[in-house]
C-alpha positions in Angstrom: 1.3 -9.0 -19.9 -0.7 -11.9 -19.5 -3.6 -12.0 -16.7 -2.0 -14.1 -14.3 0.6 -11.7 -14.1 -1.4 -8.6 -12.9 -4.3 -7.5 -10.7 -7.8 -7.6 -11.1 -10.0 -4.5 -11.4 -11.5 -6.3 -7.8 -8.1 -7.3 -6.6 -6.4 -3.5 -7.5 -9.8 -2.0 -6.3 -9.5 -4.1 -2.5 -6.1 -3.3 -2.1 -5.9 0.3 -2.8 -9.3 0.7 -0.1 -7.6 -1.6 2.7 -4.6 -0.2 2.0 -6.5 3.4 3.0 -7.7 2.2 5.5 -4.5 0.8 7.1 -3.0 4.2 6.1 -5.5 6.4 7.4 -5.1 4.2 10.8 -2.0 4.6 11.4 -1.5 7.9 10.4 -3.5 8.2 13.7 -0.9 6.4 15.1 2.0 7.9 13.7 1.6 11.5 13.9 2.2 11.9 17.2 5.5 10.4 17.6 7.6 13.6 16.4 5.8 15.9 18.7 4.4 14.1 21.5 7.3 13.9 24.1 8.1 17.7 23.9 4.2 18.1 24.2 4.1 15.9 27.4 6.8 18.5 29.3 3.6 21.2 29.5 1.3 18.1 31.1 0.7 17.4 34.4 2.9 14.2 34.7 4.4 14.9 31.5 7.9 15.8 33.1 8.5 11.8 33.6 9.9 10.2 30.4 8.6 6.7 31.6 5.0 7.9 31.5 5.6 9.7 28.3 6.6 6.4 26.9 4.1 4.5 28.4 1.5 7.0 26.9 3.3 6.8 23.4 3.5 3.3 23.6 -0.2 2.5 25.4 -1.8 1.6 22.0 0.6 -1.3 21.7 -0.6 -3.1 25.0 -4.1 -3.5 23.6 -3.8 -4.0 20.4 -1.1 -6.4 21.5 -3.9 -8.4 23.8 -6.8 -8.0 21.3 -5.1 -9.2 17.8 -5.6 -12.7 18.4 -9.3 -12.5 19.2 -10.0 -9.9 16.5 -8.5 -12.3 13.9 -10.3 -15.3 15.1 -13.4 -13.5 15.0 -12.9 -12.2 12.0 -12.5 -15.7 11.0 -16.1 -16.9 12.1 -18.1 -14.1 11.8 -16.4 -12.1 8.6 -13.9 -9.2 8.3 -15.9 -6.0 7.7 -17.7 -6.7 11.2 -14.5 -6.4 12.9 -12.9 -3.4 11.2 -16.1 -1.2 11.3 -15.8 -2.1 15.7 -12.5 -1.4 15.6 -12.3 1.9 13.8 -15.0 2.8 16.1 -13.4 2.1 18.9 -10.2 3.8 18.1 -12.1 7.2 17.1 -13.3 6.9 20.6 -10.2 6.6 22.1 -8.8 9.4 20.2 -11.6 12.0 20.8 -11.0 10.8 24.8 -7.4 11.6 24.4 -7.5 14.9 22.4 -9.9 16.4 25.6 -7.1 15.0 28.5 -6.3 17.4 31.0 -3.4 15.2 31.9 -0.9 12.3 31.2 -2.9 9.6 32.8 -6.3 10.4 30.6 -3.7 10.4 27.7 -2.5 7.2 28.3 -6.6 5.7 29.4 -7.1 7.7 25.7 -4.3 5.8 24.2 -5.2 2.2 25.1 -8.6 2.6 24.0 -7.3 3.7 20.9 -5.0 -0.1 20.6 -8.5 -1.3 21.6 -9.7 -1.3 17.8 -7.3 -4.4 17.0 -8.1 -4.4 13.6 -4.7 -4.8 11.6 -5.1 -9.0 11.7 -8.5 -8.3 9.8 -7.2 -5.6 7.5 -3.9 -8.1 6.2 -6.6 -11.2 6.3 -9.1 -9.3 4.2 -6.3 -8.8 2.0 -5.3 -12.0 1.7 -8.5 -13.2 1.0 -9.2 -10.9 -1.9 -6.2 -11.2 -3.8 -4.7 -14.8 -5.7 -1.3 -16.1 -4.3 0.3 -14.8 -7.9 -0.5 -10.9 -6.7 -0.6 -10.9 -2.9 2.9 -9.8 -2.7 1.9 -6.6 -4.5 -1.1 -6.1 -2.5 1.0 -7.1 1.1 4.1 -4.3 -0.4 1.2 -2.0 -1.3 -0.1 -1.8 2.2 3.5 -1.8 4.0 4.5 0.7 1.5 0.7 3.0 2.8 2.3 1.6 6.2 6.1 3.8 5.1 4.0 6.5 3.9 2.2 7.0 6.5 4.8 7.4 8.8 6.6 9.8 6.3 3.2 12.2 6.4 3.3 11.7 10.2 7.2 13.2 10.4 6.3 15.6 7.7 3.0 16.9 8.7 2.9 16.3 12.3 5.1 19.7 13.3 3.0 22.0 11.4 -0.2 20.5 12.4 1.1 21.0 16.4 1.4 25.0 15.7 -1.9 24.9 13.4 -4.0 22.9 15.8 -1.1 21.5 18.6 -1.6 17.9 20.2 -4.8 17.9 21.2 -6.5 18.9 17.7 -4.2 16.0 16.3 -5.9 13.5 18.4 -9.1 14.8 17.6 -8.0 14.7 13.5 -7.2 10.5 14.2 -10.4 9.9 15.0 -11.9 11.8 12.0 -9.2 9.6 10.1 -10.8 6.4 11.5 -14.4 7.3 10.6 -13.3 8.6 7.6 -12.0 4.5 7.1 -15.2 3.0 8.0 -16.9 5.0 5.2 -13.6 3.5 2.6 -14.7 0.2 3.8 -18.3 0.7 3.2 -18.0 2.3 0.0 -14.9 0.2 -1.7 -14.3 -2.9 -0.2 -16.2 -5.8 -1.1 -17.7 -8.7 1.6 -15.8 -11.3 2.4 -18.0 -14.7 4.1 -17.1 -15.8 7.5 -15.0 -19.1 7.1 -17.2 -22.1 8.7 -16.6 -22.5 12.7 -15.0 -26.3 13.1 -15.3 -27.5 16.9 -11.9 -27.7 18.6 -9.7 -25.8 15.5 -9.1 -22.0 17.0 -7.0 -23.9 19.6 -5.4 -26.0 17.4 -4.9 -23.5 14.7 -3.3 -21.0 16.8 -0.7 -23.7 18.3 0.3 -24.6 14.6 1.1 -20.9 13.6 2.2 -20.6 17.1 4.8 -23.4 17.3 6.2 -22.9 13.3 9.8 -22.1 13.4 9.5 -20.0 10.3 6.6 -18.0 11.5 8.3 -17.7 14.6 11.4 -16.1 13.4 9.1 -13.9 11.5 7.2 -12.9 14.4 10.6 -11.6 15.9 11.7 -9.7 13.6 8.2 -7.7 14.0 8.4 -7.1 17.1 11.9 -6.0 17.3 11.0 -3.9 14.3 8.5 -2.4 16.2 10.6 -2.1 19.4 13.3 -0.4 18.1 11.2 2.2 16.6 9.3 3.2 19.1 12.6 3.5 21.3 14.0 5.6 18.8 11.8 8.2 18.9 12.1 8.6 22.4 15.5 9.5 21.0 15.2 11.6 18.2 12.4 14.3 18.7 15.4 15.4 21.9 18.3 14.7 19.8 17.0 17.1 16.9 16.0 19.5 19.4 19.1 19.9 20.7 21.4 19.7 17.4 19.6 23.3 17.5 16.8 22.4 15.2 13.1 23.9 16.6 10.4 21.0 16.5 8.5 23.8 13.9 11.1 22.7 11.7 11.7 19.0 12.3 10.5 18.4 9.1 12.9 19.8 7.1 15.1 16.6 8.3 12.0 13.8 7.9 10.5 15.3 4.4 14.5 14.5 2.6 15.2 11.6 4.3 11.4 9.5 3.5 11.7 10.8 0.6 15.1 9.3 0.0 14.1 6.4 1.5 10.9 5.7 -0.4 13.4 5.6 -3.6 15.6 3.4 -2.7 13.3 1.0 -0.7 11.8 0.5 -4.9 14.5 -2.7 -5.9 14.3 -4.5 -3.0 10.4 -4.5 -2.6 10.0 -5.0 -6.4 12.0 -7.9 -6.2 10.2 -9.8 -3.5 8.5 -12.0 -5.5 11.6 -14.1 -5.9 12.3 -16.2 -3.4 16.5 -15.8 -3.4 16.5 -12.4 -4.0 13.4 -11.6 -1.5 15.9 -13.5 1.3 19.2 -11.8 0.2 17.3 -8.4 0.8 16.0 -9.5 3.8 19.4 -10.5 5.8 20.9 -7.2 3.8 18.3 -5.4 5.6 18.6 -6.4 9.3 22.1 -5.8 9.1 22.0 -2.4 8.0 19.6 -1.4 11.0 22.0 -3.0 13.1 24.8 -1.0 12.0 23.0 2.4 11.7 22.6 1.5 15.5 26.2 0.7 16.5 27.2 4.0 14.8 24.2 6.0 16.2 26.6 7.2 19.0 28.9 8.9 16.4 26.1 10.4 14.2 23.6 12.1 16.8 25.9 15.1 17.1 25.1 17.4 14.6 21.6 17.5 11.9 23.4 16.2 9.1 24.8 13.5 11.1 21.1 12.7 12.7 20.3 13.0 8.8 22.2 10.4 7.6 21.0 7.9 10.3 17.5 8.4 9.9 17.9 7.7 6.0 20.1 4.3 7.0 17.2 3.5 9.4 14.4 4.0 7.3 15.5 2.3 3.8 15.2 -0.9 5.5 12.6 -0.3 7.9 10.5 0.3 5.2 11.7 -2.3 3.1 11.1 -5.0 6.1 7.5 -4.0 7.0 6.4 -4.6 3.3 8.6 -7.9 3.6 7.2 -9.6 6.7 3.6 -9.5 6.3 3.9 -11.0 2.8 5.7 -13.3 4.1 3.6 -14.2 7.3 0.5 -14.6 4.9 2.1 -16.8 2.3 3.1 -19.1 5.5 0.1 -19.3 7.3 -2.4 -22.4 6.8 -5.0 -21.1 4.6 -7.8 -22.0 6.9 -6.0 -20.3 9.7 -4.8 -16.4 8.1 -6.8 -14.9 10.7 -5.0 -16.5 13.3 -1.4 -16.5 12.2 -2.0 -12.9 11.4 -3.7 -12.1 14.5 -0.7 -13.7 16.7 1.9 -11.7 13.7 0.0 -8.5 14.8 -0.2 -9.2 18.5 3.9 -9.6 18.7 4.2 -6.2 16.7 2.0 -4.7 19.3 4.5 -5.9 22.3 6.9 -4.6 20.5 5.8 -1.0 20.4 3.9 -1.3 23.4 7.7 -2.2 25.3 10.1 -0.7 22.7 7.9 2.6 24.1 8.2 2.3 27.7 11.5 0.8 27.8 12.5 3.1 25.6 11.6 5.9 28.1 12.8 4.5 31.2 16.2 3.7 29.3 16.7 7.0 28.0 15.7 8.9 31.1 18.5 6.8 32.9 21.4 5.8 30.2 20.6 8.2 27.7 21.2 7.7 24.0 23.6 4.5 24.7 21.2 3.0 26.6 18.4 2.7 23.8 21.5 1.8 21.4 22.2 -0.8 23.6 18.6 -1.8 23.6 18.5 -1.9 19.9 21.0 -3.7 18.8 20.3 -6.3 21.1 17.2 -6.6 19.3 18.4 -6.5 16.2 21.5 -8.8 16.6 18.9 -11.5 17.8 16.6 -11.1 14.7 20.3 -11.2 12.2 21.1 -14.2 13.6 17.1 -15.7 12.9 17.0 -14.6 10.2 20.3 -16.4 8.5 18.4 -19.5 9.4 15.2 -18.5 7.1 13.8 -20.4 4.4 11.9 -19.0 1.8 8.1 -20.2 0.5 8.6 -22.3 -2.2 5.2 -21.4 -3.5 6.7 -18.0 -3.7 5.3 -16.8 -7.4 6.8 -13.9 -9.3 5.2 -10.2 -8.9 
């Protein structure tokens, strides 16, 4: 294997460390999602679903506002600046969260924690330390630490509620984010601010802002986004009454990630060619739209709630390590910052609204409701994302 066909010792060292750190991060994020609604019932102001959502999805809001200026800064003054705030910031927000006596200091907790808008950073950083040839490995290394994050968070999250219940969690995320600031310190290498030019932030951020190719891309993460955080308004209930105690949630989520995680492999491997990396991509839309047109019909029994969460997450994870490769290998080169600031800003929106939607819908229209939602969603981003075109500079991985 020649050396244009494989990492660097720097480039292998950067992306395993920011990878960690995006991990570590949103395992914060994550880990409440299988327990947190059934928490919220014991809360004062827990018993309303469209507070519970709102306080699920309250990291989203300010992440969502603070992406764009956390990229552009990151842009003038360097990347390692910003991510040391930001994990800061979010540790905060989780200690503030873990000591709430009720839902409204949960939700103050949560959108401090969205305050540390470092993902724009963390993908930039990435980008900048890795050659066109071998970002796609690095971009499907992080949205595979993304997939397995989440898998931990299903897995774990149950048994760490009767070890050390909600509150301990939250206090654990913000041991997890100053436990990244020390991966950053000790792993990551520098990376020089990129020269301020008067009058480009403006103009950079209407470029990446008005490209149809970004833009479709910038759908598609936000109704990724959306539709997950819905869903698990959804399915911590639905499991719970299938007759399967949240002590044992896991015995559904540890099967199907793993499942997943296998057969996520040939598409992701793949992405380095432009034909196939498109093919996979439409394939992959569509089947979250039809695990969502048949959710009525499979949320009866645990098998059946089983089977959907293993057609939901083989291309869930499959897109996330798909669209920020993508997003990067679009974006002006002087401008990554930006386009992944306004990328991550969109995601945001999406969780922040797929959350709180999510928990008014279901609280009034139950489960057809959020499918209804969904698919909506998702029918919009299928038809997008027919009328993609591929990089061309798109090398093999």
């Amino acid at each position: 294997m020649s050396s244009s066909t494989k990492m660097t010792a720097l480039e292998l060292r950067s992306s395993i460390g920011l990878s960690g750190i995006f991990g570590l991060r949103l395992l914060g994020m994550f880990v409440i999602l299988p327990v947190f609604a059934i928490y919220a019932e014991s809360l004062p102001g827990g018993s309303d679903l469209t507070l519970v959502g709102i306080a699920i999805g309250a990291y989203g809001l300010t992440q969502a506002i603070l992406q764009i200026p956390f990229g552009w800064w990151s842009d003038r003054i360097g990347r390692k600046p910003v991510v040391y705030a930001g994990l800061l910031i979010f540790a905060l927000g989780s200690f503030i969260a873990a000591l709430a006596p009720n839902i409204y200091i949960v939700i103050l907790g949560r959108v401090l924690q969205g305050a540390g808008a470092i993902s724009a950073a963390v993908i930039a950083m990435t980008a900048d330390l890795t050659r066109e040839s071998q970002r796609a490995k690095a971009m499907a290394m992080i949205g595979s630490t993304i997939g397995a994050s989440f898998a931990l968070s299903l897995v774990a999250s149950p048994w760490l509620d009767r070890v050390i219940g909600v509150p301990g969690i939250f206090a654990l995320t913000g041991l997890l984010a100053l436990g990244g600031m020390l991966v950053m310190w000790r792993f990551i290498p520098d990376v020089p601010a990129a020269p301020p030019v008067p009058g480009r932030a403006l103009k950079d951020f209407w470029n990446v802002l008005t490209d149809p190719q970004l833009a479709r891309l910038n759908w598609g993460i936000f109704a990724l986004h959306a539709v997950l955080m819905a869903l698990f308004i959804v399915v911590p209930f639905s499991l719970r009454d299938a007759g399967l105690p949240l002590a044992e949630h896991w015995k559904v989520y540890l099967p199907v990630m793993i499942g997943s995680f296998i057969l996520m492999l040939p598409p992701v491997m793949q992405a380095g060619n432009p034909l196939l990396l498109r093919r996979w991509f439409i394939v992959a839309v569509g089947l979250l739209l039809a695990g969502h047109v048949a959710l009525p019909w499979l949320s009866s029994n645990i098998l059946l709630l089983s089977l959907f969460l293993l057609l939901f997450f083989v291309p869930f994870n499959v897109l996330e390590a798909m669209l920020p490769t993508l997003t990067t290998r679009l974006a002006p080169a002087h401008a990554k910052g930006t386009a992944i600031g306004l990328y991550s800003t969109i995601q945001f929106f999406g969780t922040f609204l797929g959350a709180a939607a999510g928990g008014y819908i279901y609280k009034h229209w139950g489960v057809t409701g959020i499918v209804v939602l969904d698919a909506g969603l998702l029918l919009i981003w299928l038809i997008l994302a027919l009328g993609m075109r591929m990089p061309q500079s798109a090398a093999p991985a």
